[in-house]
Each structure stands twice: as C-alpha cells, then as structure tokens.
MDTraj code that builds the backbone (N, CA, C; nanometers):
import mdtraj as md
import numpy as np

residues = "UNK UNK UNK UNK UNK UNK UNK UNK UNK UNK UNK UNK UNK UNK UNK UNK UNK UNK UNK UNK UNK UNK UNK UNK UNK UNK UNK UNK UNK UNK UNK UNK UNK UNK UNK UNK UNK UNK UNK UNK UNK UNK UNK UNK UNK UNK UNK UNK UNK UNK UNK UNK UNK UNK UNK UNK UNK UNK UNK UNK UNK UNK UNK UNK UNK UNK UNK UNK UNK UNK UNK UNK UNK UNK UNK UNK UNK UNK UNK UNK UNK UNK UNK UNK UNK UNK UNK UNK UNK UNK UNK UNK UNK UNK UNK UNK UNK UNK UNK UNK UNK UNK UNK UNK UNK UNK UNK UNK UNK UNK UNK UNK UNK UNK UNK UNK UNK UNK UNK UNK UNK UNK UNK UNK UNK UNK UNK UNK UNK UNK UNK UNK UNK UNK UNK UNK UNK UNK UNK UNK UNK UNK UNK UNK UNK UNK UNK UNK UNK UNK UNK UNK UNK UNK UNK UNK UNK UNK UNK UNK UNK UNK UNK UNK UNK UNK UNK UNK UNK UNK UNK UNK UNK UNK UNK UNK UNK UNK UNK UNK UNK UNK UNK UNK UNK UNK UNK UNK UNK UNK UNK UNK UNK UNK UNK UNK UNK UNK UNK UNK UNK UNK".split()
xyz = np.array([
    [1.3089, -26.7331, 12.7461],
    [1.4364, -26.7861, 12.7948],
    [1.5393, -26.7844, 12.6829],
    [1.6640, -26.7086, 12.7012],
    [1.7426, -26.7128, 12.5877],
    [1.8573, -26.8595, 12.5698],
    [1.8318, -26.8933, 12.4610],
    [1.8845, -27.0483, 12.4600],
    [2.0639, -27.0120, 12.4586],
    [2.1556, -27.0678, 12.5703],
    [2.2529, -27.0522, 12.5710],
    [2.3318, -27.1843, 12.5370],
    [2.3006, -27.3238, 12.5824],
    [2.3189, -27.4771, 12.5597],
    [2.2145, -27.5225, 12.4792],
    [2.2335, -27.5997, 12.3717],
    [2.1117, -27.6861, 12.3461],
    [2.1777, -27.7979, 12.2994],
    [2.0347, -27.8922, 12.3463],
    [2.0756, -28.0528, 12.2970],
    [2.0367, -28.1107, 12.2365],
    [2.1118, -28.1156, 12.0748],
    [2.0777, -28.1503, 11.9714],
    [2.0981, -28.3226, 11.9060],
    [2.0099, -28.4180, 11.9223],
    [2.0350, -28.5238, 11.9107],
    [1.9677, -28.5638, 11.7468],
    [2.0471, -28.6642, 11.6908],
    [1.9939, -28.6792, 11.5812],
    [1.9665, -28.8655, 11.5821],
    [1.8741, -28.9223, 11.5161],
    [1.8181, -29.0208, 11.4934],
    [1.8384, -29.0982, 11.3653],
    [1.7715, -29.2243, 11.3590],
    [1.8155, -29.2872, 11.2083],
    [1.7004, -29.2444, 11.0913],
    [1.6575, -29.1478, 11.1206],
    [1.5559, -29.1353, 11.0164],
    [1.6413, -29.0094, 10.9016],
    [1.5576, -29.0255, 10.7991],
    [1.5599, -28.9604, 10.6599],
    [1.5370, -28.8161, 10.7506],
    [1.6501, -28.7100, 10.6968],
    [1.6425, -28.5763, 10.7399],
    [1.7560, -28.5158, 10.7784],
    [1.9018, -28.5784, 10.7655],
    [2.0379, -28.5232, 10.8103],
    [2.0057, -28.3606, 10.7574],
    [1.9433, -28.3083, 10.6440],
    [1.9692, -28.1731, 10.5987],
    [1.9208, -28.0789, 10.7123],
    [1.8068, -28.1381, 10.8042],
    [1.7156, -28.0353, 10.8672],
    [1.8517, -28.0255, 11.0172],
    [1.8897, -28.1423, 11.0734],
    [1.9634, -28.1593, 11.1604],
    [2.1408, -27.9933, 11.1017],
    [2.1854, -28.0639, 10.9944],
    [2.2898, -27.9839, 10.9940],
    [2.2616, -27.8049, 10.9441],
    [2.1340, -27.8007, 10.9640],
    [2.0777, -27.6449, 10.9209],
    [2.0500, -27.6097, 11.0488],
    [2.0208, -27.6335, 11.1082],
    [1.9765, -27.6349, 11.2634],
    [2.1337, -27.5946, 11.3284],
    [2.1922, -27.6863, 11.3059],
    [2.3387, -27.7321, 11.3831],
    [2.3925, -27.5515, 11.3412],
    [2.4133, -27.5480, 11.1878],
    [2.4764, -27.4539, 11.1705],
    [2.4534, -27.2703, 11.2049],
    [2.3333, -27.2642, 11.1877],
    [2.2227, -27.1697, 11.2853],
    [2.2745, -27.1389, 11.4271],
    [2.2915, -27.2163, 11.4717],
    [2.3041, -27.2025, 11.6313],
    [2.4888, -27.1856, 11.6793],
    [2.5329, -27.2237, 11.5720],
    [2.6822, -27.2058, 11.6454],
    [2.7287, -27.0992, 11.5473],
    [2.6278, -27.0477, 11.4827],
    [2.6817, -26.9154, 11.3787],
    [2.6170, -26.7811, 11.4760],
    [2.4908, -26.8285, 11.5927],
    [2.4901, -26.7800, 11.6911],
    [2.5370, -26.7957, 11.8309],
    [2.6344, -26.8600, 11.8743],
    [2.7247, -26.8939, 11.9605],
    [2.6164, -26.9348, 12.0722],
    [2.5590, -27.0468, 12.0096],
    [2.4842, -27.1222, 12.0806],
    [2.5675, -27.2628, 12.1285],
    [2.5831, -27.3369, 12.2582],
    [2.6611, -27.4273, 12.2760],
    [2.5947, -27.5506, 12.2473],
    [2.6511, -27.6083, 12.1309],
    [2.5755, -27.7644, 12.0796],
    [2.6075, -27.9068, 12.1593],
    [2.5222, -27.9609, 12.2030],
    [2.5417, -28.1054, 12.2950],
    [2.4998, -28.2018, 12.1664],
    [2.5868, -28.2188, 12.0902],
    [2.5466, -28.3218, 11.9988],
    [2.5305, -28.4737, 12.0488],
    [2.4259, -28.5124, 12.0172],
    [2.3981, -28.6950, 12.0417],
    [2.3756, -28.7673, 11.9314],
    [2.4031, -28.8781, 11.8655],
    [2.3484, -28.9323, 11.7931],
    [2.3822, -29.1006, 11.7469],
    [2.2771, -29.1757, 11.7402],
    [2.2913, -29.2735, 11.7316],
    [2.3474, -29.3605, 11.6401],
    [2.3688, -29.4700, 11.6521],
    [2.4762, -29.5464, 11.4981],
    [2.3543, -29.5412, 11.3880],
    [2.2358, -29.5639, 11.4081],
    [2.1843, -29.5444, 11.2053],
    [2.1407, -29.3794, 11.1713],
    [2.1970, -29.2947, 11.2843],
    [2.1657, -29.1846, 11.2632],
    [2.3182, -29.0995, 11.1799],
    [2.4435, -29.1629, 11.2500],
    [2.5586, -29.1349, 11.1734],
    [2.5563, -29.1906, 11.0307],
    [2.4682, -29.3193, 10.9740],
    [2.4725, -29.3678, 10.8217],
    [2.3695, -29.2839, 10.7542],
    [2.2693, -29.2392, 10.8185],
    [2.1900, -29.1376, 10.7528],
    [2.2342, -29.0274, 10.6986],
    [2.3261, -28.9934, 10.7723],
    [2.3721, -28.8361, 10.7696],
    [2.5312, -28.8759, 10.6823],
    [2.5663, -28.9570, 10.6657],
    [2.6529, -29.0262, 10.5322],
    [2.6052, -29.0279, 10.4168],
    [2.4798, -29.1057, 10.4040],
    [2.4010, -29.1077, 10.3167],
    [2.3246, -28.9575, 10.2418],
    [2.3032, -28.9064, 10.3121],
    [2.2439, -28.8324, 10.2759],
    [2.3344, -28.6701, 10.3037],
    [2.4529, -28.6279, 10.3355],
    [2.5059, -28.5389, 10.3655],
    [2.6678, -28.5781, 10.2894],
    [2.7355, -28.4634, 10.2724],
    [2.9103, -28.4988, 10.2569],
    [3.0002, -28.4987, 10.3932],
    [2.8855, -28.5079, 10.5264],
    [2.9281, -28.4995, 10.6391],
    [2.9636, -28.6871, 10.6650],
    [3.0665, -28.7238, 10.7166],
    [3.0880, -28.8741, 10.7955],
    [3.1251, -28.8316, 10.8985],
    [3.0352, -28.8750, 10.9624],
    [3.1439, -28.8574, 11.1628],
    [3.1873, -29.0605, 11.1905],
    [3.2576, -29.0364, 11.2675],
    [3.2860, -29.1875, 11.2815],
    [3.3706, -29.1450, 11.4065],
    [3.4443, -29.2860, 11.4690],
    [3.5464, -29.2814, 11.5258],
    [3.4956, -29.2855, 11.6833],
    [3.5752, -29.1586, 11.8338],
    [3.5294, -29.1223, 11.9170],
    [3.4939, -29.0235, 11.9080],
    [3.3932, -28.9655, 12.0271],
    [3.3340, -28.8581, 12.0462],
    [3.3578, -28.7395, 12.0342],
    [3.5289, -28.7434, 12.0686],
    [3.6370, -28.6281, 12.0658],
    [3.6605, -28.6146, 11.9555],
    [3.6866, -28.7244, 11.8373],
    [3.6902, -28.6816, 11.6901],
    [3.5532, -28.6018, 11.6588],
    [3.4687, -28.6862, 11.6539],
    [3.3124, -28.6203, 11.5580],
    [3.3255, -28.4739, 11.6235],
    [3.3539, -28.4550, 11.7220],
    [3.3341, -28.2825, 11.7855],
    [3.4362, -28.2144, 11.6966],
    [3.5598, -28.2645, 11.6377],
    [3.6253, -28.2115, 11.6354],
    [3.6068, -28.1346, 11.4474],
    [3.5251, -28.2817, 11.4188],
    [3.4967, -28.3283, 11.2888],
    [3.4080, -28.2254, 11.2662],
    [3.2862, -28.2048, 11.3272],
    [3.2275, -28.1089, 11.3389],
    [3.2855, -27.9130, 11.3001],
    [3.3302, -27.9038, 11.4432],
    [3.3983, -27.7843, 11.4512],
    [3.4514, -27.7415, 11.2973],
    [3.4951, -27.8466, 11.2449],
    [3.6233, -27.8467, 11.1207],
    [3.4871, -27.8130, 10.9964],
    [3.4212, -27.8638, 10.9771],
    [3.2715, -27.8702, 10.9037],
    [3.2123, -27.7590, 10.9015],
    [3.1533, -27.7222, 11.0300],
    [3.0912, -27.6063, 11.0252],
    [3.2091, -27.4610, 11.0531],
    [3.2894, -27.4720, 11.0431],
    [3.4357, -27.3545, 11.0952],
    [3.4117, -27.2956, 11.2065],
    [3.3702, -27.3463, 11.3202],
    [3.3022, -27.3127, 11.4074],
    [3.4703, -27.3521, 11.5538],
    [3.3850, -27.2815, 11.6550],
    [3.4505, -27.2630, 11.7688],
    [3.4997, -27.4221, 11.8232],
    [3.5723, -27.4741, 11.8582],
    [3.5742, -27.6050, 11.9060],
    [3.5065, -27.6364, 12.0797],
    [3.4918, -27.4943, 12.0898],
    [3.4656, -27.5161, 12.2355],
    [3.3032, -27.4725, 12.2163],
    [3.2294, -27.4592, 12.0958],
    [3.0940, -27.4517, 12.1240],
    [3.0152, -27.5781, 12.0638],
    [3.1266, -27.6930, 12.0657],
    [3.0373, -27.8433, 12.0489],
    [3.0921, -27.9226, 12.1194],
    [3.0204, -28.0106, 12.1789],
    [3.0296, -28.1179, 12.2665],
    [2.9608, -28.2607, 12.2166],
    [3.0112, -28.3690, 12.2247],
    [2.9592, -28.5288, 12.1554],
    [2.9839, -28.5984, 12.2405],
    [2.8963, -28.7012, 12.2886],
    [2.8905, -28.7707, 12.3328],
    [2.8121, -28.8858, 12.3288],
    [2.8518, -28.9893, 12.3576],
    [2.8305, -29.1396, 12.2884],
    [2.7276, -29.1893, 12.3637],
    [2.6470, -29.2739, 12.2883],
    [2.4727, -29.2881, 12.3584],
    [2.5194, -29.4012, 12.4518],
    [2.6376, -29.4416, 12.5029],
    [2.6494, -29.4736, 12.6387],
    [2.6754, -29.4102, 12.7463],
    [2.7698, -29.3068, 12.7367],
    [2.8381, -29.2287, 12.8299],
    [2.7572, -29.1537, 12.8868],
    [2.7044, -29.2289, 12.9804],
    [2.6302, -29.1831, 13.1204],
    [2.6880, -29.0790, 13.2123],
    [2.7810, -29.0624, 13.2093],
    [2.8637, -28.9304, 13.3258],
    [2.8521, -28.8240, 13.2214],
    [2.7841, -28.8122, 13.0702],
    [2.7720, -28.6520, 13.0580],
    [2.6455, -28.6022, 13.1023],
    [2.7324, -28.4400, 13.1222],
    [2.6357, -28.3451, 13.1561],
    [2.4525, -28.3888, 13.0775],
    [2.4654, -28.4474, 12.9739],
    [2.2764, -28.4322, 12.9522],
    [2.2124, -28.5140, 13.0380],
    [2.2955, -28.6250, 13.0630],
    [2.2045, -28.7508, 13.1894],
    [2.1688, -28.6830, 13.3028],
    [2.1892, -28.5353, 13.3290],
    [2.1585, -28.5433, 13.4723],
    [2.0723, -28.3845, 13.4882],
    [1.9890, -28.3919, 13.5783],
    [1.9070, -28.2746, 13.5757],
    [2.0164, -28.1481, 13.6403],
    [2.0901, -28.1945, 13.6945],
    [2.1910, -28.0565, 13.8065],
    [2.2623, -28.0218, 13.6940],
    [2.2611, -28.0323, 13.5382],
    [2.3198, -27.9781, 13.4216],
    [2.2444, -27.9637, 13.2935],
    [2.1656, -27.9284, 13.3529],
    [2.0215, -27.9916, 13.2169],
    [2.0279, -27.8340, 13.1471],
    [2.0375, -27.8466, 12.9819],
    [2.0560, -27.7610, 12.8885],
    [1.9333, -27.6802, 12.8612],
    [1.9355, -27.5855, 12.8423],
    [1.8347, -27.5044, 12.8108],
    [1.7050, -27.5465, 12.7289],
    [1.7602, -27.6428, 12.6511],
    [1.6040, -27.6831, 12.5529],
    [1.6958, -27.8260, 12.4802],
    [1.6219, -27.9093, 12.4301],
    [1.6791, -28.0090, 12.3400],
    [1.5578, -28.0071, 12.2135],
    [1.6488, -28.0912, 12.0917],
    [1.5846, -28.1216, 11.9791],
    [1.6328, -28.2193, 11.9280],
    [1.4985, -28.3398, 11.8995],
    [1.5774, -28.4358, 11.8484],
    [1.5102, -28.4387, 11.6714],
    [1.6440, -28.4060, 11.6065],
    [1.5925, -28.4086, 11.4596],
    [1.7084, -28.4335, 11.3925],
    [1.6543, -28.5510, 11.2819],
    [1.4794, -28.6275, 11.3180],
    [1.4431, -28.7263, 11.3827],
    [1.3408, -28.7090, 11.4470],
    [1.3048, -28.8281, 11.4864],
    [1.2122, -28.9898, 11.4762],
    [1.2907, -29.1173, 11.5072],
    [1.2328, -29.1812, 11.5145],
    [1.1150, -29.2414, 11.5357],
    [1.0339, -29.3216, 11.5005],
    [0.9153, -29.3589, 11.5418],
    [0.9701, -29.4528, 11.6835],
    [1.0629, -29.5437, 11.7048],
    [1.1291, -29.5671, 11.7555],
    [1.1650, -29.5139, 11.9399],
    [1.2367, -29.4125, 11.8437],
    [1.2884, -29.2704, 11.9833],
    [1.1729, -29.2653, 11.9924],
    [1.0818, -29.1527, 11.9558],
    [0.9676, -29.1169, 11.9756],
    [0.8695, -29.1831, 12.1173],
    [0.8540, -29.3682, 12.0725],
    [0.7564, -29.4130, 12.1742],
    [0.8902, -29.4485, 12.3048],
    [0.9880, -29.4483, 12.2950],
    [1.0908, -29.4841, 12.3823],
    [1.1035, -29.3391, 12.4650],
    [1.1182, -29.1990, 12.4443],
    [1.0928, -29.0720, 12.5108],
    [0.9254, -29.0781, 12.6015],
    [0.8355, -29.1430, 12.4748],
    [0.6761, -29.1316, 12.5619],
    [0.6957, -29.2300, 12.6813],
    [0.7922, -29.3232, 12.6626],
    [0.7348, -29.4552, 12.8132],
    [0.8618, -29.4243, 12.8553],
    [0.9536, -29.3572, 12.8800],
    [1.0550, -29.3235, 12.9562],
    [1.1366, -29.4208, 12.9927],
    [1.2004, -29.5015, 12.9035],
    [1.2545, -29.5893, 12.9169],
    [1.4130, -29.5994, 12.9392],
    [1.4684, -29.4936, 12.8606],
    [1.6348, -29.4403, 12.9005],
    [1.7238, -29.5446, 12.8998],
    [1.7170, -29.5926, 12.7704],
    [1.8033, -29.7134, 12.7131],
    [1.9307, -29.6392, 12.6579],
    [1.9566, -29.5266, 12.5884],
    [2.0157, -29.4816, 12.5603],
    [2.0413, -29.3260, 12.6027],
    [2.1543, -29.3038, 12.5980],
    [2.1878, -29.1365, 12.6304],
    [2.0428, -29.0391, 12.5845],
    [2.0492, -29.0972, 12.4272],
    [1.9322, -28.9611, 12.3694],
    [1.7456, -28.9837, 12.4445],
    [1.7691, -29.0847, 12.4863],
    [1.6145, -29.0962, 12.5454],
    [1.6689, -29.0512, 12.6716],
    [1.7504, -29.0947, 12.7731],
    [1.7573, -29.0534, 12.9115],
    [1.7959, -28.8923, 12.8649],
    [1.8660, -28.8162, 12.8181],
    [1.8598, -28.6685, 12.7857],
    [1.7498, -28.6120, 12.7909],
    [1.6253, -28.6525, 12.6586],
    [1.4856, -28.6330, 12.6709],
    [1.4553, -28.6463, 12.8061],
    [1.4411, -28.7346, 12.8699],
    [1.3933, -28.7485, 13.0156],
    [1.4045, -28.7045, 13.1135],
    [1.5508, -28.6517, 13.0948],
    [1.6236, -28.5311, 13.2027],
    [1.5198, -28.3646, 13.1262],
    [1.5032, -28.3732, 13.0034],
    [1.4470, -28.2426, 13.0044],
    [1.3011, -28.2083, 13.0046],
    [1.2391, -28.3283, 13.0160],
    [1.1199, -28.3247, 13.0572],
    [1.0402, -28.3266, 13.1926],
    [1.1313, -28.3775, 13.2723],
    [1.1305, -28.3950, 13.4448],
    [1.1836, -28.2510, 13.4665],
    [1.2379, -28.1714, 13.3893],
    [1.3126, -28.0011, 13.4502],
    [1.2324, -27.9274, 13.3934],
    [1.1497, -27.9872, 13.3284],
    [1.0388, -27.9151, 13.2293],
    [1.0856, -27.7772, 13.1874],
    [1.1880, -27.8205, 13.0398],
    [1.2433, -27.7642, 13.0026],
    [1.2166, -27.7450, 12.8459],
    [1.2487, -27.7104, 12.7395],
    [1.1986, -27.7326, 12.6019],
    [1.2612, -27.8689, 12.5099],
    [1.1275, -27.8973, 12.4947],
    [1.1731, -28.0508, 12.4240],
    [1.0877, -28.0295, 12.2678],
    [1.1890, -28.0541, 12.1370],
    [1.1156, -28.0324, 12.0166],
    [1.1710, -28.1454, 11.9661],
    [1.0197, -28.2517, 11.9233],
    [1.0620, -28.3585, 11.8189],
    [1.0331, -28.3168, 11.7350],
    [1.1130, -28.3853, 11.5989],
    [1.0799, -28.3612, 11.4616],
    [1.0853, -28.5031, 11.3927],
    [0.9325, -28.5535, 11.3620],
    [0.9212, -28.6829, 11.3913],
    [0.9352, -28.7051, 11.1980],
    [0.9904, -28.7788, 11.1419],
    [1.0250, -28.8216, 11.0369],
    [0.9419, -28.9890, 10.9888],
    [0.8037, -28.9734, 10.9449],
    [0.7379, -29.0577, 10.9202],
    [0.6350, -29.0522, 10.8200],
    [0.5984, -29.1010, 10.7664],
    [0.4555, -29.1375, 10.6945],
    [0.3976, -29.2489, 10.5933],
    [0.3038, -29.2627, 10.6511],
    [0.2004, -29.2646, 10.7232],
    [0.2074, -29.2553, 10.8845],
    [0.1394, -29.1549, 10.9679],
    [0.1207, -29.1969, 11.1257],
    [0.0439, -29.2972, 11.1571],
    [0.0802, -29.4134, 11.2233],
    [0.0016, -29.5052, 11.3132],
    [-0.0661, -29.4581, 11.3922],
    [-0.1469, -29.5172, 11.4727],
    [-0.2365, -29.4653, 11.5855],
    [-0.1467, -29.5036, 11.6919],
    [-0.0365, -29.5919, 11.6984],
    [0.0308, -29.6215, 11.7677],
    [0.1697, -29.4734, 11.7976],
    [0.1398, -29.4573, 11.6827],
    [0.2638, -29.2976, 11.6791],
    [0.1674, -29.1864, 11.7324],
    [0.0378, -29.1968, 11.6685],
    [-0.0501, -29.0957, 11.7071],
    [-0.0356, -29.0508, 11.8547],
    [-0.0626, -29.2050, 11.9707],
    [-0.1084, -29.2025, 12.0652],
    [0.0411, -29.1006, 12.1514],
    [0.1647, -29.1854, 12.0838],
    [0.2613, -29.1644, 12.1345],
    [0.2935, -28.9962, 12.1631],
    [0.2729, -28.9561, 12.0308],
    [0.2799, -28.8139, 11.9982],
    [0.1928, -28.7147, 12.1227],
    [0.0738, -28.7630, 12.1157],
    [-0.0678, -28.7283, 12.2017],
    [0.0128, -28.6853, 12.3576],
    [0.0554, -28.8424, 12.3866],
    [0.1007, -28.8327, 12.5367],
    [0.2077, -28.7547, 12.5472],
    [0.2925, -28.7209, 12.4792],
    [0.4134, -28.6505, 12.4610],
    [0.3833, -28.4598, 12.4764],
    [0.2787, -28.4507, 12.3486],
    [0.2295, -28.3017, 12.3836],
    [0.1450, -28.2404, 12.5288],
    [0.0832, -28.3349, 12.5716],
    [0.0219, -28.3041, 12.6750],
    [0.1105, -28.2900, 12.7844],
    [0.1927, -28.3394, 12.7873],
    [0.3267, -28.3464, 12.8661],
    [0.4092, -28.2366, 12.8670],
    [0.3604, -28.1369, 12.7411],
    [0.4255, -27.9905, 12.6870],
    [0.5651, -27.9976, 12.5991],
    [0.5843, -28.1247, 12.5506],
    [0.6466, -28.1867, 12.4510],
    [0.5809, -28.1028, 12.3280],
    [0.7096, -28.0212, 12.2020],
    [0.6577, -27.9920, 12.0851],
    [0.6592, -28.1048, 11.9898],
    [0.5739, -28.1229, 11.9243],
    [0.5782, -28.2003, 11.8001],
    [0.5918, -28.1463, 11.6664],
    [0.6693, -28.1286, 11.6084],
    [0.6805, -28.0381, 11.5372],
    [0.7496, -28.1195, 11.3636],
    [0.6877, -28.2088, 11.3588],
    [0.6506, -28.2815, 11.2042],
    [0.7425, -28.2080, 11.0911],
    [0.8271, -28.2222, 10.9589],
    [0.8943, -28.1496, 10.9395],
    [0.8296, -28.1456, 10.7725],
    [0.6976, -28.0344, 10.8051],
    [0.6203, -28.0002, 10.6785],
    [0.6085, -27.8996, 10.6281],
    [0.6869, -27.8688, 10.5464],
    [0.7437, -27.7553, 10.4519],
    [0.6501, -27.6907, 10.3775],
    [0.5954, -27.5032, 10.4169],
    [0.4928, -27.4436, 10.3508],
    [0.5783, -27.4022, 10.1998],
    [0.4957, -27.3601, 10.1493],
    [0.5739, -27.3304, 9.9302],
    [0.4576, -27.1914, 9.9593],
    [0.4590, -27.1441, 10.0288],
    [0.3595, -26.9613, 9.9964],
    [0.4729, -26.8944, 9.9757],
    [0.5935, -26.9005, 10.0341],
    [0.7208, -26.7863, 10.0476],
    [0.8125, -26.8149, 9.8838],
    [0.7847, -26.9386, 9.8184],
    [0.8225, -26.9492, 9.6819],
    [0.9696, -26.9872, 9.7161],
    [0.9620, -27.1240, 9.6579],
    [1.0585, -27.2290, 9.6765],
    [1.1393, -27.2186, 9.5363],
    [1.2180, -27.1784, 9.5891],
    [1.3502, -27.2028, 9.4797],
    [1.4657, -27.3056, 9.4663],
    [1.5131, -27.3971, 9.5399],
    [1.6142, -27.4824, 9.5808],
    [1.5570, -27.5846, 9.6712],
    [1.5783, -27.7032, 9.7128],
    [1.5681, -27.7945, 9.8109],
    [1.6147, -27.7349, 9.9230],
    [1.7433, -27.6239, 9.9459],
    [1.7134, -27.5231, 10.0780],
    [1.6424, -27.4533, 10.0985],
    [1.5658, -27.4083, 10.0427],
    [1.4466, -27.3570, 10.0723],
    [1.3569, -27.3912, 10.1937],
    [1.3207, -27.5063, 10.1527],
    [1.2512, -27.6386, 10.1932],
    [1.2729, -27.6249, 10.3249],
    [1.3966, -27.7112, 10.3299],
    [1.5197, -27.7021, 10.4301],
    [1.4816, -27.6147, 10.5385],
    [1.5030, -27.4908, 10.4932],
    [1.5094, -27.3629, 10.5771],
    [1.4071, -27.3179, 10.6838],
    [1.2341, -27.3433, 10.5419],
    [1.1537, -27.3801, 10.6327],
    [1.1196, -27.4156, 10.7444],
    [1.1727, -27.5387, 10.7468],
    [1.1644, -27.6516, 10.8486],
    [1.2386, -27.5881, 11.0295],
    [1.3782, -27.5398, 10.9284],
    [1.4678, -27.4941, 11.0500],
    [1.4366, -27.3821, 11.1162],
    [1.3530, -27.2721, 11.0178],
    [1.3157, -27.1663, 11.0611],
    [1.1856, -27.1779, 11.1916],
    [1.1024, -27.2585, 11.1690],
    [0.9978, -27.3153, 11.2682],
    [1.0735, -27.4059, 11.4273],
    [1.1836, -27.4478, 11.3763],
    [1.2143, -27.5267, 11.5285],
    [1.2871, -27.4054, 11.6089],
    [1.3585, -27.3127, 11.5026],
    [1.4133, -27.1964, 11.5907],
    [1.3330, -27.1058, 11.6506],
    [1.1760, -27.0880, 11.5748],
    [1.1005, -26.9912, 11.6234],
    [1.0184, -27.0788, 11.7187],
    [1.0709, -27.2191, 11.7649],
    [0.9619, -27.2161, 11.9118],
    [1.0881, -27.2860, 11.9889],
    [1.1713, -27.2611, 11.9682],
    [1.3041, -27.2240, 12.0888],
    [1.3336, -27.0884, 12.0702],
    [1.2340, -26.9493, 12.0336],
    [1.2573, -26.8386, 12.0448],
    [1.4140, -26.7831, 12.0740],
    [1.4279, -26.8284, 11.9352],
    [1.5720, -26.8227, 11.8700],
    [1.5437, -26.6904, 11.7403],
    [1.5981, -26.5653, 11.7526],
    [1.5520, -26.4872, 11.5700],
    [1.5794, -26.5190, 11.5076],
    [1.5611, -26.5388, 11.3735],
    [1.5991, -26.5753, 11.2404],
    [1.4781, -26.5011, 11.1315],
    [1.5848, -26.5182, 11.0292],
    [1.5258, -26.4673, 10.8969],
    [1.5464, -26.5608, 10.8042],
    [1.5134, -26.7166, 10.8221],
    [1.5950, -26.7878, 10.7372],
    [1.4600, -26.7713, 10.6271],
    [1.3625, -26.7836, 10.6861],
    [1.2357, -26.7881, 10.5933],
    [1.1801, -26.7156, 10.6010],
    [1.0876, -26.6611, 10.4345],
    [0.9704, -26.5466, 10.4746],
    [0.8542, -26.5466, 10.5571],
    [0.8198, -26.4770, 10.6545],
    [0.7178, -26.5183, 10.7238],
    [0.5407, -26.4693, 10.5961],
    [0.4848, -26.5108, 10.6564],
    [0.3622, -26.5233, 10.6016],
    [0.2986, -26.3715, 10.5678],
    [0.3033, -26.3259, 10.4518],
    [0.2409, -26.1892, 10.4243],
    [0.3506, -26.0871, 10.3973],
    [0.4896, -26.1670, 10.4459],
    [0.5966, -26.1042, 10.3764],
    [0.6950, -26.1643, 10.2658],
    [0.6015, -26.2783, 10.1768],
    [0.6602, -26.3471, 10.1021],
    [0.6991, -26.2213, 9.9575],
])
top = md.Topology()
chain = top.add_chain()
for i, resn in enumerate(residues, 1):
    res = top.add_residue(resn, chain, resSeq=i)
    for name in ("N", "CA", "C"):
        top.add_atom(name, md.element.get_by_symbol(name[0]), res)
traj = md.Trajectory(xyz[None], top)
C-alpha cells in the first residue's frame, strides 16, 4: 500500500530526534503529515530539539511547514481535543499512523481502548480499519505490565517497534543512530529509503 496520509503523533517521552527525522522523510517525499501531539510531548521536543511549537494548531502547522521548508498544505495539527478531525473517524482514516515515541502511558491507553484523547482515539480509528499502526515505545526497563500491553497490541497486528539502534553500518554522529531508528519505521510502512546501510552493505 503506498503511504499517501500518515498519522504522526508524538508523546511525552525522550525521542523528539526520531519523531522530527521521520517528520522530515516523509514531507521531503510528499507524504501528507496529520501531526498530533500532546502537552509533555511539545516540552520534550523543546527540550530536546531547537523546534518550540506552542500556541494553536494553525500556528504549530504553520511552525512546522516554516521548519522543515516544506509545503504548507502537506501538514495538518490538530489538538488532542478536536474531535471533528479527520483522524477520529474511520470514513477518513489515513493510510498508516506512528506514534513516536511512545508512552508507557499511550501505550496501555491504545491496548484498552480507552480514547481519552485525539492520539489514542486516532490509534483506535486505525486499528478497527485495520490499517498500519507503528509504536515506538520509549522505555527501560519493560514491566510485565508494558510487556503484557505490548503482547496484546501485536497480536492485534499492532508493530512494536522499540527504538534500538544497530552500530554494524558504523556510527559516526548521534544521526546516525537517529537514522537507524527512522530507517526501520519507514521500512515497515514500506516507504524506500537509503537513510541507513542495510546489513552486508555496510
């Protein structure tokens, strides 16, 4: 399935770099971004990025666009209340979503379907259309309580996709790393890329 929408939600966990490598990937392939993200997921990505989004939804999109020099009409934001967007509802449901990174939090809130917020009811809309869903769960140590969560999630055909960086291709920079990571969520939303060497062509 060629990914034409995707819905990219980000969380309060440690990992803004993997989120805006991802982000930038996809609208450098005129992929249409449904950005979501929650309030300790905007201080993360402060913290840890020269990116601040703040404000309304219409700014951060715009904030965005301006960031990555990208199309204004291939990002969309919307606020983990605003129930009338297109991700709440299956009669608009996006080609695949990714939430990175993710919460331990999000995580068991996607497994019990609870849809407290936009980014869990999104998940929920794309799992009922059984559509592609990739977490990138930002933790360690795993609980058995995350374990279980994870468990019920894959069987469900949920990816889990942990954000653990191989060093065979020879790491030169913290993008490197990075790249890794991004190169694996694109290759199981069968997305091409060359961000990383594959294995035997290091």
């Amino acid at each position: 399935m060629s990914i034409k929408t995707l819905t990219l939600a980000m969380t309060g966990a440690s990992g803004a770099p993997y989120t805006l490598g991802l982000m930038k990937y996809c609208l450098g392939m005129g992929i249409h971004i449904q950005f979501l993200t929650s309030q300790p997921g905007q201080i993360v990505l402060g913290m840890e990025s020269d990116l601040k989004l703040g404000g309304s939804a219409q700014k951060m999109a715009m904030r965005l666009a301006e960031y990555f020099d990208a199309e204004p009409d291939l990002i969309s934001v919307y606020a983990k209340d605003q129930w009338t967007a297109p991700v709440a509802s299956g009669s608009s449901v996006a080609d695949a979503m990714v939430v990175c990174p993710c919460t331990m939090g999000s995580l068991a809130s996607i497994a019990t379907g609870t849809s407290d917020n936009l980014i869990h009811r999104a998940a929920d809309v794309i799992i009922k259309e059984r559509r592609p869903l990739i977490l990138v769960p930002r933790e360690t140590p795993f609980s058995s309580i995350h374990l279980e969560n994870m468990l019920k999630l894959s069987n469900l055909g949920v990816t889990i996709l942990p954000p653990n960086p191989g060093f065979y291709q020879g790491v030169n920079s913290v993008n490197d790393l990075v790249d890794f990571v991004v190169a694996r969520i694109l290759d199981q939303l069968h997305i091409d890329n060359q961000l990383s060497p594959r294995w035997g062509n290091a």
